[in-house]
C-alpha positions in Angstrom: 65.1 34.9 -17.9 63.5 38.3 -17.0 63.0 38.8 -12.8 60.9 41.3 -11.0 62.6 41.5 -7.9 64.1 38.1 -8.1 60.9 36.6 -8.5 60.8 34.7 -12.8 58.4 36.1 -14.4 56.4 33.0 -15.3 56.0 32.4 -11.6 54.9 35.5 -10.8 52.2 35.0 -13.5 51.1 32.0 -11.9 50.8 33.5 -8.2 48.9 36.5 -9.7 46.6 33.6 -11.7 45.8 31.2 -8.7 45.1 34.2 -6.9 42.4 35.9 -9.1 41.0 32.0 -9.2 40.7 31.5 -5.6 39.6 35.4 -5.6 36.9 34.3 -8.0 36.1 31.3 -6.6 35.1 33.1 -3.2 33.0 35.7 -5.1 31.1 33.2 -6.2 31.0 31.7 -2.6 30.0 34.9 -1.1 27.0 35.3 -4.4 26.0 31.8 -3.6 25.5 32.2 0.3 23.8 35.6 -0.2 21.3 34.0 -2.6 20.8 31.1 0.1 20.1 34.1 2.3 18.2 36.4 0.5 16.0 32.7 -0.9 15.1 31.9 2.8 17.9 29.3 3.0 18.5 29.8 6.8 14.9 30.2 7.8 14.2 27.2 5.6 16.5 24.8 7.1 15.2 25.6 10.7 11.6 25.2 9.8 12.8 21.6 7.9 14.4 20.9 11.5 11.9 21.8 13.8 9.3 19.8 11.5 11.8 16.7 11.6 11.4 16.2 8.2 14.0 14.6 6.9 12.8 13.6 3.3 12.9 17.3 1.8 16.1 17.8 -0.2 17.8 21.2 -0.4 20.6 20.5 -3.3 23.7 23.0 -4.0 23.7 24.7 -7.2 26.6 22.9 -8.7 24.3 19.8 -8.1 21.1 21.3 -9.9 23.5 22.7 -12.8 25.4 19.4 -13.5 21.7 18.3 -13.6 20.2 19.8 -16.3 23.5 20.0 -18.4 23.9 24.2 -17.1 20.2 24.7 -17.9 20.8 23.7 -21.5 17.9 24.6 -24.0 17.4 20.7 -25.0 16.6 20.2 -21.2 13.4 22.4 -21.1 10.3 20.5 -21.0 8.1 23.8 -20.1 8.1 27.5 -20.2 5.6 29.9 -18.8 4.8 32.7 -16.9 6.1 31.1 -13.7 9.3 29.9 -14.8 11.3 27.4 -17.0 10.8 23.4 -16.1 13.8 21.5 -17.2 14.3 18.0 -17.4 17.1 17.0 -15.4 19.1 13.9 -14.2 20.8 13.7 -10.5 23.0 11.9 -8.9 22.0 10.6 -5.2 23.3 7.9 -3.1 26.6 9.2 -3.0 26.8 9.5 -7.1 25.9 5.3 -7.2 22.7 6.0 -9.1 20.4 8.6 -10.9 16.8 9.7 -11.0 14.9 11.7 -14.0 13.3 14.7 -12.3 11.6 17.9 -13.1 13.6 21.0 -12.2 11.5 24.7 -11.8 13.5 27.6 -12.4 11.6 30.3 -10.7 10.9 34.1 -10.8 12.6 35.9 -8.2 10.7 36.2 -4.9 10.2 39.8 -3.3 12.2 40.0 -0.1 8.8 40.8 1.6 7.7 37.4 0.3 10.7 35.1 2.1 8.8 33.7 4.6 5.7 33.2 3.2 8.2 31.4 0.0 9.4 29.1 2.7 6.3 28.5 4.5 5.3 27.2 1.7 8.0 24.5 0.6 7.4 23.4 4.0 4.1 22.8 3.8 3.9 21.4 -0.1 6.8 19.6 0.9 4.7 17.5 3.2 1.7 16.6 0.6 1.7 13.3 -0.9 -0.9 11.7 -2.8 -0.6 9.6 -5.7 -2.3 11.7 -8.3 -0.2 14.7 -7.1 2.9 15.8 -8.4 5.7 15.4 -5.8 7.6 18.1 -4.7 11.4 16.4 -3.4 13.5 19.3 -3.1 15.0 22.9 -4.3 17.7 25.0 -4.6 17.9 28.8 -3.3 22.0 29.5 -4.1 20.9 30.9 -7.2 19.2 34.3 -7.6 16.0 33.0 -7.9 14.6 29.6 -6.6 14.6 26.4 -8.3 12.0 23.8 -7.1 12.9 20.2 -7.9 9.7 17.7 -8.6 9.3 13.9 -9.3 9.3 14.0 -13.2 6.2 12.8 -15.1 7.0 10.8 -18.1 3.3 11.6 -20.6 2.8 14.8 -21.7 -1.1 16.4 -20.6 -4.3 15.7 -20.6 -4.4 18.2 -23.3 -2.2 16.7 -25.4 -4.3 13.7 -24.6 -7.4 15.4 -25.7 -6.2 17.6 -28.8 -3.2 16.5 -29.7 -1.9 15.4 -33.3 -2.8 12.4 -34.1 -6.2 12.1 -32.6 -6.5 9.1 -30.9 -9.4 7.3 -29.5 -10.0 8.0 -25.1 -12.7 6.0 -24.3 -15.7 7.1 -21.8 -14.2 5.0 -18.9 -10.5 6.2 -19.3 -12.0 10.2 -19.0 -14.0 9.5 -16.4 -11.0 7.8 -14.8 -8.9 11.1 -15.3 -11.4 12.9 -14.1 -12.3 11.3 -11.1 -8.3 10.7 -10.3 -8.1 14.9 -10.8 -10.7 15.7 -8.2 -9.3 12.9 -6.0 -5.9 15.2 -5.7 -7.8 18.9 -5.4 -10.2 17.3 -2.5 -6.9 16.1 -1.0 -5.3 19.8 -1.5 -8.5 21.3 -0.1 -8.5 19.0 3.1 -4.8 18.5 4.2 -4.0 19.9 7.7 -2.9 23.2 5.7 -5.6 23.4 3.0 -3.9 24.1 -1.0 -5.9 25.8 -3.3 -4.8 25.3 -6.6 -5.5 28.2 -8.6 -5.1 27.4 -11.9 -6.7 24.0 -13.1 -6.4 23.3 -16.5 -5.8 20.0 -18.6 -2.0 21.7 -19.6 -1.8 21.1 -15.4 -2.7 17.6 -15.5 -0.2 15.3 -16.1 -0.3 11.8 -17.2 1.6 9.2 -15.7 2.7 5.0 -16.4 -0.8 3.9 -17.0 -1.7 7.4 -18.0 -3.0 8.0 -14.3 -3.8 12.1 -13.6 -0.9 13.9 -11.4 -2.1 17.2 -10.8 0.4 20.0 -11.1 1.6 23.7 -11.4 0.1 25.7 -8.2 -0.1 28.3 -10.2 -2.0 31.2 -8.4 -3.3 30.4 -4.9 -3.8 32.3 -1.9 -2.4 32.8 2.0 -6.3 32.9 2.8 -9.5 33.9 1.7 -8.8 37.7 2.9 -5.4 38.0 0.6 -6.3 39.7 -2.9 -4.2 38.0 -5.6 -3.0 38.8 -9.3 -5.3 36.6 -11.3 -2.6 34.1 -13.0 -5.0 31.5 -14.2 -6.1 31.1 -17.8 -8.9 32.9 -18.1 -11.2 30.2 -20.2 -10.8 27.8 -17.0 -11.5 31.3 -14.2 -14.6 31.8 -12.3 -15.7 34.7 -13.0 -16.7 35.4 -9.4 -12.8 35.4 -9.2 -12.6 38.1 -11.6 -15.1 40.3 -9.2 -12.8 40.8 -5.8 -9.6 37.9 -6.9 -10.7 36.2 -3.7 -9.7 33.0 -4.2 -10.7 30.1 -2.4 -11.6 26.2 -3.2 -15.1 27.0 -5.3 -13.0 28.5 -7.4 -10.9 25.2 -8.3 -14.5 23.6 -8.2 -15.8 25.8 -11.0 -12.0 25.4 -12.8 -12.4 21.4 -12.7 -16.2 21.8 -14.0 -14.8 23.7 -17.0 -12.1 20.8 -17.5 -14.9 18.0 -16.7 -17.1 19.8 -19.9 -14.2 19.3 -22.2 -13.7 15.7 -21.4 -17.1 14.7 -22.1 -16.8 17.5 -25.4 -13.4 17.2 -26.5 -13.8 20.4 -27.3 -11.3 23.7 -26.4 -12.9 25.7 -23.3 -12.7 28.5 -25.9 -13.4 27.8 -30.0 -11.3 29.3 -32.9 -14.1 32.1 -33.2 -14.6 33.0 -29.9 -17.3 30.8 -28.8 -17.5 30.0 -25.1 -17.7 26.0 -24.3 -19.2 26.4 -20.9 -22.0 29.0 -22.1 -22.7 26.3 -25.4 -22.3 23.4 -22.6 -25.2 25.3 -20.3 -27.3 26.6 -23.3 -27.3 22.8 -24.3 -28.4 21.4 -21.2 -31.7 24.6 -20.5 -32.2 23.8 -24.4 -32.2 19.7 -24.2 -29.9 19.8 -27.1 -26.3 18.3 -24.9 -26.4 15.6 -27.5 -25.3 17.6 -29.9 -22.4 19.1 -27.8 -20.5 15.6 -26.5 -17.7 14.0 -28.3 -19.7 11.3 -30.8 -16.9 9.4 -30.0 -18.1 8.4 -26.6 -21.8 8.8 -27.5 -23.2 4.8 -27.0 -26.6 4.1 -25.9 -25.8 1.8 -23.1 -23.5 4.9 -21.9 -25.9 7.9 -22.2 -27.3 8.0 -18.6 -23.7 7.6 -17.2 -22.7 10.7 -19.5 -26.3 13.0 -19.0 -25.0 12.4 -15.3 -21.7 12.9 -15.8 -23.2 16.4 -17.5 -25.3 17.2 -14.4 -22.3 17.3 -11.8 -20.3 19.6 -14.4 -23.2 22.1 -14.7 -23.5 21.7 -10.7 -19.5 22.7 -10.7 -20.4 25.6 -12.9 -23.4 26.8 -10.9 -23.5 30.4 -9.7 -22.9 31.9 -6.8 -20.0 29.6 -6.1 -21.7 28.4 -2.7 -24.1 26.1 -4.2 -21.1 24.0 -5.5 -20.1 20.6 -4.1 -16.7 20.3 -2.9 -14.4 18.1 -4.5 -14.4 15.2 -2.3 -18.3 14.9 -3.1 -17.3 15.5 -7.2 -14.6 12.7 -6.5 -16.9 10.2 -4.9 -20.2 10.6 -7.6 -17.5 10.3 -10.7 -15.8 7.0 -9.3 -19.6 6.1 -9.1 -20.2 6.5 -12.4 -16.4 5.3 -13.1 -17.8 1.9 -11.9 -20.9 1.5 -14.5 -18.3 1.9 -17.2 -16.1 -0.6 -17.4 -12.9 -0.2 -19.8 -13.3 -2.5 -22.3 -10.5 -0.8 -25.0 -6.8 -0.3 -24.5 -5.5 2.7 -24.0 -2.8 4.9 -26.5 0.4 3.5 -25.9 2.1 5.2 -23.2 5.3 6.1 -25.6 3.1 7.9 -28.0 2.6 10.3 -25.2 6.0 10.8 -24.4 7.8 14.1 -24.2 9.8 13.5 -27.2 9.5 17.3 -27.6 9.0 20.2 -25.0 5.4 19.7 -23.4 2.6 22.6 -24.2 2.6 22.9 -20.3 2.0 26.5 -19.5 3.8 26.5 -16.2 3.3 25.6 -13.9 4.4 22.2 -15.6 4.3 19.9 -16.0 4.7 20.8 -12.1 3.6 22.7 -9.4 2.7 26.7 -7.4 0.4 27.2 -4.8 -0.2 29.0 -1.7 -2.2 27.5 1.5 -4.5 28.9 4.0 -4.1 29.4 7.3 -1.3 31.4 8.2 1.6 29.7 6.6 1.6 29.9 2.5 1.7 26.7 0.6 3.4 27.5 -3.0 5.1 24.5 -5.0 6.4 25.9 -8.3 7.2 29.3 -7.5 5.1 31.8 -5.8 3.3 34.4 -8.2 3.8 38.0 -6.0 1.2 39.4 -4.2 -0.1 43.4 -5.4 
């Protein structure tokens, strides 16, 4: 047996072995802490404290990655400009049981951003709503943030809408959706720490057990209305008095929800094959008396008409330029559970499991799940935060 120094050989190459392991090992430790750091971890903690919030979960990394099987491609439910969504199952109550949820793997913030990033979750962490996706934790030992949501069985309302096969959505069930929808932006725009959405879009509106709405994917809001923004909507669904100074504030989400409102009573893209714009067709019909034409025949019943022409009307009011003249949501939410009421669902509707992501979701994401920044001065961002110019 060969000996360095009396020492076997074999033992010596085990020392040397444990000790690039446990020299590894603390790497990783040191990567994972400076992450936590440079992610806000410290400063979020604090803020969680002082709030006495106690429900908001900040998960280690070995947690999130045992989760979503080390962020395996067969996880991901969504992709977009914000991050990856995976679907992911963890262990809580001491490993006894699991929950499904949806985990966001973000962007990298800016170091300039840190606070506002935390501000943020503290704030988003605090909304709940029933037709709001719920934000329960995140993660910040990884480079960048990963955000951890309730997870929402049914794919979107656009898969609802123009998915493969068509199926029948009856007048009562859009309005339903609809009404549900504004429900959760009146409640972003009127918490203590107002949320404006920024990106509102039927990919952003998720369908839940009883295919109820659950708004999600924060996209692209705003500290306040002085902060200029990157526009990160999609552009069919902006206000084009966005597009003039990127001021955003809550008309724009009205005008957003208008153009979403159109296609329900439609069924029709916000923007056809050849260019076409629904919301100029959609106003053109309505100065023309020719909106007839325009709606989905499917829904199209003469003991429904008036519901729909008025259904029409509050779009076109959510369209209206300059922003100023349009309601706010809470008014849009009250007149379409009005007109909810005079419609009574009389059909079933699509099985839930035909809805189902079986396959990964068309969700641009945002997911299905959330980004956002408040007003006031704390930031309220619940997917990841797009950065500032």
């Amino acid at each position: 047996m060969s000996t360095w120094q009396g020492i076997p050989a074999g033992v010596l190459a085990a020392v040397i072995a444990f000790l690039a392991v446990v020299l590894l090992l603390h790497k990783r430790s040191l990567k994972r802490q400076a992450n936590f750091q440079q992610n806000g971890g410290q400063l979020l903690k604090h803020m969680l404290k002082v709030d006495g919030n106690n429900t908001f979960t900040i998960y280690d990394r070995g947690d999130i990655m045992k989760a979503t099987r080390k962020f395996h491609k067969a996880n991901i439910v969504g992709e977009g400009a914000h991050g990856t969504v995976y679907k992911a199952t963890l262990r809580v109550g001491g490993g006894a049981t699991t929950i499904t949820v949806a985990v966001k793997r973000c962007k990298e913030i800016d170091e300039s951003r840190k606070k506002e990033f935390v501000q943020e979750l503290v704030i988003l962490c605090h909304l709940s709503h029933p037709n709001i996706v719920r934000l329960l934790g995140c993660c910040l030992e990884c480079e960048a943030p990963m955000l951890v949501y309730e997870f929402v069985q049914n794919r979107s309302l656009n898969h609802l809408l123009h998915g493969k096969p068509v199926r029948p959505v009856t007048l009562a069930m859009r309005l339903r959706i609809a009404a549900e929808t504004a429900e959760a932006l009146a409640h972003l725009h009127t918490s203590p720490h107002p949320v404006l959405h920024g990106d509102v879009k039927p990919e952003n509106i998720l369908l839940a057990d009883g295919l109820a709405a659950k708004v999600s994917d924060f996209g692209c809001s705003t500290i306040n209305d002085n902060v200029q923004v990157v526009p990160k909507g999609t552009l069919a669904y902006l206000d084009p008095e966005f597009l003039l100074d990127f001021q955003l504030t809550d008309k724009n989400d009205v005008y957003s929800f208008g153009v979403v409102l159109v296609e329900l009573l439609t069924r029709k893209k916000p923007q056809s094959k050849d260019g076409k714009s629904l919301t100029l067709m959609f106003q053109e019909s309505i100065r023309g008396g020719t909106l007839d034409e325009l709606l989905d025949t499917d829904i199209v019943e003469q003991s429904s008409i008036v519901v729909i022409h008025q259904a029409a009307e509050l779009g076109s009011r959510c369209l209206a330029v300059p922003g100023t003249t349009r309601p706010p949501m809470e008014e849009v939410a009250q007149v379409l559970r009005r007109l909810q009421d005079q419609v009574p669902e009389r059909s079933q509707p699509p099985h839930e499991q035909e809805l189902q992501d079986i396959s990964p979701t068309e969700m641009e994401m945002t997911t299905g799940y959330p980004t956002a920044h408040s007003q006031s001065d704390a930031a309220g961002g619940t997917y990841c935060v797009a950065k500032k110019e």
